[in-house]
N, C-alpha and C positions, 0 to 999 in steps of 0.2 A: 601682680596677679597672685591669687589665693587660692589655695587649693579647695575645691570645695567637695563637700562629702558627694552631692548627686554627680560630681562625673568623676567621681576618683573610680570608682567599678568599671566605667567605660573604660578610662585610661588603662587599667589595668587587666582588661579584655584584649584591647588591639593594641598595646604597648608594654611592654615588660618592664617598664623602671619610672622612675618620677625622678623630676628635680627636689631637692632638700630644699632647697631656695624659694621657688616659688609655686613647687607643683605641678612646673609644665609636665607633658610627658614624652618621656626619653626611649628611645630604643635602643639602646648601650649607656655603658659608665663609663669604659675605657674603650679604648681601640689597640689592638695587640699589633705590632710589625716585626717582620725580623728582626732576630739578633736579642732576642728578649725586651725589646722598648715597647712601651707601654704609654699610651697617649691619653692625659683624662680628657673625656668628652666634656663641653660647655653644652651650658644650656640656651636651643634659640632664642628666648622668651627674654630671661633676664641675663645671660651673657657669663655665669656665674657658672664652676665645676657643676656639675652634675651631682653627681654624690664623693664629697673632697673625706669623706668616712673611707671611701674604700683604700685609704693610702695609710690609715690609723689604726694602730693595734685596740684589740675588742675590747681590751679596761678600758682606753680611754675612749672609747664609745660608750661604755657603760657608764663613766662618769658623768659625759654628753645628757646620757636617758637619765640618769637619776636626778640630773640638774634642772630636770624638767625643759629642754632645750627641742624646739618644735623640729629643729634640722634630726640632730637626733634619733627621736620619734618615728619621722620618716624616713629615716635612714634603714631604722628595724623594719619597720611596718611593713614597707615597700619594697625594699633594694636589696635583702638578704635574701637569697636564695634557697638557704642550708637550714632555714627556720622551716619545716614541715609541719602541717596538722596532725600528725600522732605528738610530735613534742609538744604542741599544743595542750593537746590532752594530757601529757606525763604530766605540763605544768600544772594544769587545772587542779590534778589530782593531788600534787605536791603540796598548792597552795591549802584547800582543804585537811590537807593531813596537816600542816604545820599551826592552821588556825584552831586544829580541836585538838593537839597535842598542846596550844596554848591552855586552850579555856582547861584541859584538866589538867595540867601542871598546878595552875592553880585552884581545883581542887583537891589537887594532893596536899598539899601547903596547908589549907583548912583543917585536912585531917589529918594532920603529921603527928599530935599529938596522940593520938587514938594508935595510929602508926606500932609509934615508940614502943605503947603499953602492949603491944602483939594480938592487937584485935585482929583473929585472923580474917572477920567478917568484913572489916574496911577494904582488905586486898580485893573481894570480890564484888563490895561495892564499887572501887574504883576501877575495876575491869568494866564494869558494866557502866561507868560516868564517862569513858573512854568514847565508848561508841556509840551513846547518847549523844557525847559532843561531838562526832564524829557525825551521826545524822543533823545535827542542830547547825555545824557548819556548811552542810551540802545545802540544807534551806537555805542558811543565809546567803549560801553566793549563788543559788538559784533566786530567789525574791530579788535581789540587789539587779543582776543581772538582766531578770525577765522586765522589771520596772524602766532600764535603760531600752530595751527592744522593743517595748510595749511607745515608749516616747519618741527614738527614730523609725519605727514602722508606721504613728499615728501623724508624723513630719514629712516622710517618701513613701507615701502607701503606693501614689502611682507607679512610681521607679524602684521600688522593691524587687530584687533578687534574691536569690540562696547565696551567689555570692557577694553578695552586700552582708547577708547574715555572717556567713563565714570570716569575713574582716574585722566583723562589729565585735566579734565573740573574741577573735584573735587581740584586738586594739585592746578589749576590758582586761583578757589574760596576761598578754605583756605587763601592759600598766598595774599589774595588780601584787608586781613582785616588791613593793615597799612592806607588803604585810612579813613577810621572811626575815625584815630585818628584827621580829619583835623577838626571833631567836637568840641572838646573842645577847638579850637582854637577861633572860633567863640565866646564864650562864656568869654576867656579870651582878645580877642580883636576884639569887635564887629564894630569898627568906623573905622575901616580901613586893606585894601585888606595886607592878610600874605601870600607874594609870597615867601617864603624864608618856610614858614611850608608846604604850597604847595609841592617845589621844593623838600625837606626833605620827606614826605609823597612820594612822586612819585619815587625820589630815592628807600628806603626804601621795596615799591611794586615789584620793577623791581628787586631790590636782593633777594628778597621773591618767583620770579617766578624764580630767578634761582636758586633758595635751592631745589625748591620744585620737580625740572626736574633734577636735580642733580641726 
């Protein structure tokens, strides 16, 4: 059994958790008894833990998510409780800020030369190339994004909710934290544009959005 996007809103209306396995839906992970024992719940459907995540420390879940591993994914999506809609939004905001701290990072590097010679007019150019890329990034993860909701709302027009929206927006955001790693790139090679960790990161994002709509 598969999870599928038209009843995963349901599931997750009149049931609080999903299997990683197959998607059924779960109303517990664990079951608590005295004396501190702790019993992971199986799932009806396919017989299998529930979410066998909640026994694993959060790096090696995050290894799980970056391996692109669908159990994972739904692990986050679904079963985390401590993931709210404001961090959502901090992330949004984060990712944004790190992809226009990209694109002028390298346009500092273009004008380094200019820089050096004490053009004091460059410093103010590149104030203002700052949050240019700074608006040019909010386009780009609103177009990107509105094209994905424009494609599942023209797929479940009939069974459209807000909180179908709400998940859809959460699924891109999560999946969207391979653009972060194009920071330490910088820091490992600051003297010259890495179109090839670029291309890698971008890759990377776009199989991240299809795990995550999976």
């Amino acid at each position: 059994m598969k999870l599928k996007f038209h009843t995963t809103i349901d599931q997750i209306m009149n049931c609080k958790y999903c299997c990683v396995t197959c998607g059924a839906e779960a109303d517990e992970l664990s079951h608590h008894y005295k004396e501190g024992v702790i019993k992971i719940i199986h799932c009806k459907e396919c017989q299998n833990p529930v979410d066998p995540y909640i026994e694993l420390d959060d790096l090696l879940v995050f290894i799980d998510f970056v391996l692109l591993k669908l159990r994972a994914h739904r692990h986050v999506l679904f079963n985390i409780d401590k993931i709210k809609y404001n961090h959502i939004i901090k992330l949004s905001c984060a990712l944004i800020l790190a992809n226009a701290y990209v694109k002028w990072f390298h346009l500092k590097n273009d004008q380094y030369q200019s820089i050096i010679n004490q053009d004091h007019h460059i410093f103010y150019a590149l104030e203002y190339g700052f949050y240019s890329n700074l608006f040019e990034s909010f386009l780009e993860y609103t177009i990107r994004f509105g094209l994905i909701f424009l494609i599942a709302f023209a797929q479940w027009r009939q069974n459209w909710t807000r909180d179908r929206s709400m998940l859809l927006f959460r699924a891109l955001i999560l999946s969207s934290i391979g653009q972060l790693f194009v920071l330490p790139l910088l820091i490992w090679s600051p003297d010259h544009r890495d179109y090839y960790g670029l291309l890698m990161s971008f890759i990377f994002t776009i199989l991240c959005h299809t795990q995550a709509l999976n």
